[in-house]
N, C-alpha and C positions, 0 to 999 in steps of 0.2 A: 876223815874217813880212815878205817881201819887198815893195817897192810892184809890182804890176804894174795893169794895166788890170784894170778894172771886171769886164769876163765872161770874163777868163779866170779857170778851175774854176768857173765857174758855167752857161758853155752846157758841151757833149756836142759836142767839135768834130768835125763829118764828113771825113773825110779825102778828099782829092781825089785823081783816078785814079792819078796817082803813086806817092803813099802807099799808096793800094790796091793797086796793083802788087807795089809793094817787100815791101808784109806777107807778101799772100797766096801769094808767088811764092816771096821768101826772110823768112821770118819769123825765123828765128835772127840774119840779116846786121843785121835793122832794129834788134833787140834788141842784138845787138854794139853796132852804132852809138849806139844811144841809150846803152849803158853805158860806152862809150866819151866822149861830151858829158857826162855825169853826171859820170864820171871825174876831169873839167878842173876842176870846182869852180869854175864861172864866178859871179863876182859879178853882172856885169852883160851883159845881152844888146841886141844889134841885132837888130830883129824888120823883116825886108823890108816886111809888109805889116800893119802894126798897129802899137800903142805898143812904147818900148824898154823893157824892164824894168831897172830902174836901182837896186837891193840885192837880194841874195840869189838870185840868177837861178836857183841850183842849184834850190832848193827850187821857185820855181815850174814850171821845167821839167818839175822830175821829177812835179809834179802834171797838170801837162797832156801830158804822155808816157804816165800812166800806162795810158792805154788800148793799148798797145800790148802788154801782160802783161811 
């Protein structure tokens, strides 16, 4: 498993209006998008506002994505 920070898959992240936006407006687009970043196989991530996730970034992504179906 990848390193990432402490609570990520451990809280329930609330998504901010944005996000909310983008879901409930275009839900397919958001889901493209996220299969599209899946896609890349990113080892490691730059995170704007939290830790960097630095091995295996696919995997954690895709866990804290998953609320998006």
């Amino acid at each position: 498993m990848g390193t990432a920070p402490a609570a990520w898959g451990q809280k329930k992240a609330t998504p901010g209006y944005g996000t909310q936006h983008l879901l409930f407006c275009n839900r397919a687009a958001a889901r493209r998008a996220k299969r599209m970043l899946l896609g890349w196989n990113p080892q490691r991530a730059i995170i704007a506002h939290g830790e960097c996730i630095r091995d295996n970034a696919r995997e954690v992504l895709e866990r804290s994505l998953a609320w998006m179906g």
